[in-house]
C-alpha positions as semicolon CSV with decimal commas, in nm:
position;residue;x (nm);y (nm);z (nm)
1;X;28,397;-3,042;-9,338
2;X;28,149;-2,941;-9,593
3;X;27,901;-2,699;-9,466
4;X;27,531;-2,673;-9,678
5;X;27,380;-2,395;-9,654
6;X;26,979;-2,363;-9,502
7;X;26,891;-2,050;-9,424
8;X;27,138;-1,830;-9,645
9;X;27,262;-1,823;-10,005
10;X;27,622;-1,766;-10,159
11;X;27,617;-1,404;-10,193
12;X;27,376;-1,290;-9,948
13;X;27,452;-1,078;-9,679
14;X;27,347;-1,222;-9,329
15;X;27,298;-0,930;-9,141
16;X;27,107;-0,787;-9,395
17;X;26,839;-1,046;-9,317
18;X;26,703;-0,861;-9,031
19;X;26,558;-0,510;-9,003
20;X;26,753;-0,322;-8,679
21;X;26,647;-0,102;-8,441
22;X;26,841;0,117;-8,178
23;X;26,689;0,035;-7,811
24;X;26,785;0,168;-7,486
25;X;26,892;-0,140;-7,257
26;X;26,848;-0,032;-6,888
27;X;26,873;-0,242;-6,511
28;X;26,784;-0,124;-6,193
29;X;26,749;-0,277;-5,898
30;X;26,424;-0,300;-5,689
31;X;26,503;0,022;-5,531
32;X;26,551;0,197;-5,870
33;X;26,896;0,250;-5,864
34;X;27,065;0,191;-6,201
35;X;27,253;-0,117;-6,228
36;X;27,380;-0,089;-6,606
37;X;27,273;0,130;-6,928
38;X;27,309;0,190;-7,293
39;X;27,059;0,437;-7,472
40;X;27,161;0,402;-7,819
41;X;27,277;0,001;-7,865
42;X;27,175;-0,133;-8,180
43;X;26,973;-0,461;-8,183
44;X;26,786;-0,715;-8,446
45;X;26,405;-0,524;-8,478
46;X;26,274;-0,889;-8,315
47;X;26,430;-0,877;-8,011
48;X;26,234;-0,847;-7,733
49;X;26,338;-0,609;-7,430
50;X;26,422;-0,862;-7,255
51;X;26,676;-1,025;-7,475
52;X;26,800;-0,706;-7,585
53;X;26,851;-0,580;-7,205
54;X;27,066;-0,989;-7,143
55;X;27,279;-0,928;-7,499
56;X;27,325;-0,558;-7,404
57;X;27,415;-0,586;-7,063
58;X;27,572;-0,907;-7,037
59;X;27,744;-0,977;-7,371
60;X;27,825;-0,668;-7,504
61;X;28,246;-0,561;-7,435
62;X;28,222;-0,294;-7,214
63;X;28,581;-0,196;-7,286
64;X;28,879;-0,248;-7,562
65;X;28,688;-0,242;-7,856
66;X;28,814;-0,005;-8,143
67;X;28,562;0,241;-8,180
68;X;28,459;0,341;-8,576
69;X;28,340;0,631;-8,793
70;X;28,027;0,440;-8,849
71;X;27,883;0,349;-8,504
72;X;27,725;0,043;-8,616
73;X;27,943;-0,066;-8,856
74;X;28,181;-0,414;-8,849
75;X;28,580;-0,387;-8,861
76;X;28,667;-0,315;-9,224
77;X;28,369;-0,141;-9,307
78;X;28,437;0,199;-9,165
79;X;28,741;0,389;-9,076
80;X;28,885;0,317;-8,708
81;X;28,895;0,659;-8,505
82;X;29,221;0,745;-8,338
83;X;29,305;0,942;-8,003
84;X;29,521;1,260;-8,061
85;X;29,831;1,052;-8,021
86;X;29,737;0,842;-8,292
87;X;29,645;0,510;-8,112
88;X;29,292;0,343;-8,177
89;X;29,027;0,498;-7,953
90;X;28,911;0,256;-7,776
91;X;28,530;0,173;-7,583
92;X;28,244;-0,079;-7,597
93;X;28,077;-0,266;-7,811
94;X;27,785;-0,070;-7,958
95;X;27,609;-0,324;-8,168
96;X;27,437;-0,705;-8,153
97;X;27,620;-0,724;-8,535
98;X;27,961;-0,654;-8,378
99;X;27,901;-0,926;-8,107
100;X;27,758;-1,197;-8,350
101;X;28,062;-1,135;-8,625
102;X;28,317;-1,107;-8,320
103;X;28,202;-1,491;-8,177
104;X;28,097;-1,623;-8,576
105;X;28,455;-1,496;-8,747
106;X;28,636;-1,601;-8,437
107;X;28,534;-1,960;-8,464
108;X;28,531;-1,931;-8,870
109;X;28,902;-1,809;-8,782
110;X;28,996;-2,145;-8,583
111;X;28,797;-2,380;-8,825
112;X;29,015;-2,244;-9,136
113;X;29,333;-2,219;-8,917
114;X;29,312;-2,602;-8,808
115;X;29,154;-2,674;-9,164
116;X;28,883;-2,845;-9,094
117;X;28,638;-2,713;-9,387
118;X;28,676;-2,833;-9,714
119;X;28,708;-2,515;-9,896
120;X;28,683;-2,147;-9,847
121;X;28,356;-2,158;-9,982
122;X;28,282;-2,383;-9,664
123;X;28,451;-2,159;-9,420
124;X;28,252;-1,838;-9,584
125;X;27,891;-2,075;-9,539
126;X;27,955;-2,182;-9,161
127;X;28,001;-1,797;-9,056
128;X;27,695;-1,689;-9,247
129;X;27,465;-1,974;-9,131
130;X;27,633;-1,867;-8,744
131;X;27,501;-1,526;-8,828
132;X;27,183;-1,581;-8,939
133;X;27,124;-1,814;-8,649
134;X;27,245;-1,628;-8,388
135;X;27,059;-1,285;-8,573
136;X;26,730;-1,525;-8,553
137;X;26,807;-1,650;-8,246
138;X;26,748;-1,983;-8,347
139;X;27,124;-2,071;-8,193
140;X;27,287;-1,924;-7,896
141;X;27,633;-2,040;-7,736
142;X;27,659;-2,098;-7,317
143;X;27,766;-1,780;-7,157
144;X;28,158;-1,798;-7,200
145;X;28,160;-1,795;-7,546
146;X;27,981;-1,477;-7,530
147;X;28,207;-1,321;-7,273
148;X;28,554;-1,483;-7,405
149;X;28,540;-1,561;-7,774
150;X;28,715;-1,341;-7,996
């Protein structure tokens, strides 16, 4: 498959297409009582509250994700932290980028490993268009993607 790119250009960083903002994400119910909350999860600048309280809440792992010397940083860009022991700390998801490259490299991941782009260069174009899209939210998968890819 040859991908073309429309929104990004060989090179350019997708993430870096956004400004991004740390929000509080908080639900309660009627009564007040606090469902859910996250007072420091990082989010595109142009999300609204609302769509920053459904990523936050709903899509972000709450649990299992190695946990990095950079908060908001993606795997490989920062060193992982470890527990006394040694092993990988471990805790949620902190950060719409770490969602958005966690379902866009996943399905990068499968496209290369059943070769269906034509090139590298292909496979490097469909995860940054998925990015941008998905930053821009100008895309968005159906729920279990969000919950189970990656």
């Amino acid at each position: 498959m040859k991908i073309t790119r429309r929104f990004t250009k060989e090179g350019m960083d997708p993430f870096a297409t956004t400004e991004w903002t740390t929000r509080a994400s908080r639900i309660s119910n009627p009564d007040g009582s606090v469902v859910f909350e996250m007072p420091d999860a990082e989010v595109p600048a142009g999300f609204s509250q609302l769509a920053t309280d459904i990523m936050v809440s709903k899509y972000f792992r709450k649990a299992g994700v190695p946990q990095l010397e950079e908060k908001f940083s993606l795997p490989g860009e920062s060193d992982t932290l470890k527990n006394a022991d040694g092993s990988v700390q471990t805790g949620p998801e902190r950060s719409a980028r770490q969602v958005i490259h966690r379902l866009a490299g996943c399905w990068r991941h499968w496209g290369e490993t059943h070769d269906y782009f034509d090139s590298p260069a292909d496979a490097l174009a469909f995860y940054d268009e998925l990015v941008y899209m998905l930053i821009h939210q100008m895309c968005a998968p159906n729920s279990p993607q969000w919950f189970n890819t990656g």
